[in-house]
C-alpha positions as CSV (number, residue, x, y, z in Angstrom):
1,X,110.6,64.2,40.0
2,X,111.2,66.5,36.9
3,X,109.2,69.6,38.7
4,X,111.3,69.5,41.2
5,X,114.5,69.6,39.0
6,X,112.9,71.9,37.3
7,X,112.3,74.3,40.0
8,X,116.2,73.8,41.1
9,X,117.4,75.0,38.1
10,X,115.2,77.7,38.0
11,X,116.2,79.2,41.7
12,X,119.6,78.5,40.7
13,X,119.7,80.4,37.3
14,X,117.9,83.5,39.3
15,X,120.3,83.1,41.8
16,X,123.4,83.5,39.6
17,X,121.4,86.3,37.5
18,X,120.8,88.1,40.9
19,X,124.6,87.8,41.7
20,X,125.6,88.6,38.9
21,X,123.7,92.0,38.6
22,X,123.9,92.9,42.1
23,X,126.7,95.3,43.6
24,X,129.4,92.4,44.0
25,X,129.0,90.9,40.9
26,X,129.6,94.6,39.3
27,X,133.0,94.8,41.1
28,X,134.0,91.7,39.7
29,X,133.6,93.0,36.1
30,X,130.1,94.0,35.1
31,X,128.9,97.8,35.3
32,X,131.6,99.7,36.1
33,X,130.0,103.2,35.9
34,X,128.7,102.5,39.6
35,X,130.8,103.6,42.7
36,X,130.5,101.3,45.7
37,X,128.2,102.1,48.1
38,X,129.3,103.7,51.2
39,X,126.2,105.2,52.5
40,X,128.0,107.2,55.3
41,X,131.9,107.4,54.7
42,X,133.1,110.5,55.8
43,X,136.6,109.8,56.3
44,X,137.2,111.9,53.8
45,X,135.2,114.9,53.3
46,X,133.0,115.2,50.8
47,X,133.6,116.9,47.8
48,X,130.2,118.5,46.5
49,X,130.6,121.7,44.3
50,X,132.2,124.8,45.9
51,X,129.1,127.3,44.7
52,X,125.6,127.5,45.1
53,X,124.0,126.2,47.9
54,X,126.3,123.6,48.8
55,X,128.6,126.2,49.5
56,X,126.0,127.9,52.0
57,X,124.9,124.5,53.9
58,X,128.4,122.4,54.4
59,X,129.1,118.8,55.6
60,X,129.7,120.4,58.7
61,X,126.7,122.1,59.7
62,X,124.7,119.4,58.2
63,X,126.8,116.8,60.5
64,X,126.6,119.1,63.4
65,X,123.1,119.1,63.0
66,X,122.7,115.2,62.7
67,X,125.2,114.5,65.1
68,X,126.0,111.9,63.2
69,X,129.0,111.6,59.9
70,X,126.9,113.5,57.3
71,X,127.3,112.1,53.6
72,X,126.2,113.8,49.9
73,X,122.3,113.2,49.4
74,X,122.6,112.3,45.6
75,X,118.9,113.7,43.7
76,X,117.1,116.3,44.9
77,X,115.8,119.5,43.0
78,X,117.6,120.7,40.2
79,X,116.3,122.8,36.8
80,X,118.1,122.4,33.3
81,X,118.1,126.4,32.9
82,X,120.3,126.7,36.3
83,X,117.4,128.6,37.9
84,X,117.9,126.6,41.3
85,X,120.5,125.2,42.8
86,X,120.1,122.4,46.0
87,X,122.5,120.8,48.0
88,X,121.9,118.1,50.4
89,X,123.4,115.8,53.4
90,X,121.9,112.6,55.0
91,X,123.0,110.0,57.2
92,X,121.7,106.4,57.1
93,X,121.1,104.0,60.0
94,X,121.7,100.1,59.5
95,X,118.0,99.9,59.5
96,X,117.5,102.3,56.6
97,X,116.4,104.8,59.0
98,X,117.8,108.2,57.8
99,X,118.2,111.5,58.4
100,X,118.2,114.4,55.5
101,X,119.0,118.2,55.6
102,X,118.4,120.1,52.0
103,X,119.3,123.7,50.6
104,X,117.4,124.9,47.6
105,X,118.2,128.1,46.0
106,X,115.8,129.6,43.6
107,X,117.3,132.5,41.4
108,X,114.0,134.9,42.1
109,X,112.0,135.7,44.6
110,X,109.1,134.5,43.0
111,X,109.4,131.0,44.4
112,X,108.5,132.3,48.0
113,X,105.6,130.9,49.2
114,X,103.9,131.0,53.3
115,X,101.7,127.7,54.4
116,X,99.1,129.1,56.3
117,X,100.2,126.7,58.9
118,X,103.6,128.1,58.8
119,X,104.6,131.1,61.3
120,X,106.8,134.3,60.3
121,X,110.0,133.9,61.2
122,X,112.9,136.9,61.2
123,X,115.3,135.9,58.3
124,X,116.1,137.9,55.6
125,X,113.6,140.3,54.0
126,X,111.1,137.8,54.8
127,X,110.5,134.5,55.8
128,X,108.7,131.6,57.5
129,X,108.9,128.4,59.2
130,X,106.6,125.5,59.4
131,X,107.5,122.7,61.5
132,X,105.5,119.2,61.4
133,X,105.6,115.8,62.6
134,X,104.7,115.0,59.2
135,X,106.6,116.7,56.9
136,X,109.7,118.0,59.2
137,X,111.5,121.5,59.6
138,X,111.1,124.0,56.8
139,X,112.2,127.7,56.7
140,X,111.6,129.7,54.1
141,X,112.9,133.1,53.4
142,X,114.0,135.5,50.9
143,X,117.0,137.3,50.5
144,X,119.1,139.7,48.2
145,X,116.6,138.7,45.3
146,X,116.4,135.2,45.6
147,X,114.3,132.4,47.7
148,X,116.1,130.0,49.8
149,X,114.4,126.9,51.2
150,X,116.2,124.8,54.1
151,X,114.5,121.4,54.9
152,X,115.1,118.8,57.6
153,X,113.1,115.2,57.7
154,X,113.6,112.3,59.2
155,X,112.4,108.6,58.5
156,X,112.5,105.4,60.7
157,X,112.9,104.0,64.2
158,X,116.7,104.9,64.8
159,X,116.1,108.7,63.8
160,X,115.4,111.9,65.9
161,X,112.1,112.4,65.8
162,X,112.2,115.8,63.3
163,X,110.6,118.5,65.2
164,X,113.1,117.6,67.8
165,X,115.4,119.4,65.7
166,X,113.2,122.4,65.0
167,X,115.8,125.4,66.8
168,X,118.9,124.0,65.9
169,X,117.3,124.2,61.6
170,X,115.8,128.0,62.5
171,X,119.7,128.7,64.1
172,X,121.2,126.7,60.8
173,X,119.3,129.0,58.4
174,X,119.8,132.3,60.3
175,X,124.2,131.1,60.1
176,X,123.2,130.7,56.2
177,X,121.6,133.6,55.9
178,X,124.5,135.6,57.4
179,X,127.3,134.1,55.0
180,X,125.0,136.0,52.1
């Protein structure tokens, strides 16, 4: 029947097309620009940049906190005009559940803001925390001049659930706070 054939030839091509541009077929000579994925390898530390907020919140606190091999989060908040700097750490489950601990550093204290959901919290000159099934751990609080955010969420069925973690991000932020 010359449907069927046609159909064959069809799977086939997308077959060889998907192969082709997926991660293996990259390795064997297509898009190089890509590293593998290794979505927690910390058998060698990572390597994020040495300033800024990644040298506030490290691969170890972030591990400690996840008990768990933290890894680089790649993304997260940036500004062309350097007026924030973020770091972050996550760790990945086979299931894609995930777990993700951010640092964001804004160069003013203008970026401060309190949820009115959120409770004062004794950090710095000022701060906050706001801790929700929904949206995870945040702490907020300013200090010498600037705004520092620290965030901890969760997503899936292998992950703590994230308000589990609620003390250990309030004592994570006040060790931060103290390196300033």
């Amino acid at each position: 029947m010359p449907v069927r054939g046609i159909t064959l030839t069809v799977v086939s091509i997308c077959a060889v097309l998907c192969l082709a541009c997926s991660n293996e077929g990259s390795q064997a000579g297509g898009d190089k620009r890509r590293a593998p994925e290794t979505p927690n390898s910390a058998a060698e530390p990572a390597k994020p940049a040495t300033s800024g907020a990644c040298a506030l919140l490290t691969q170890t606190d972030a591990t400690a906190l996840f008990g768990k091999p933290a890894a680089p989060h790649e993304g997260g908040a940036q500004t062309p005009d350097a007026k924030l700097t973020a770091c972050g750490w996550r760790y990945a489950y086979p299931d894609n559940s995930s777990q993700l601990l951010q640092l964001v550093v804004y160069d003013s204290d203008i970026a401060y803001s309190q949820d009115p959901a959120s409770t004062p919290f004794a950090i710095g000159d000022k701060g906050n925390v706001m801790v929700s099934k929904l949206s995870g751990v945040d702490v907020f609080w300013v200090q010498k001049g600037k705004t520092y955010s620290l965030s901890y969420s969760t997503v899936g069925p292998l992950a703590p659930e994230q308000t589990t973690k609620a003390e250990e991000v309030k004592t994570l932020a006040k060790t931060i706070a103290a390196r300033l």
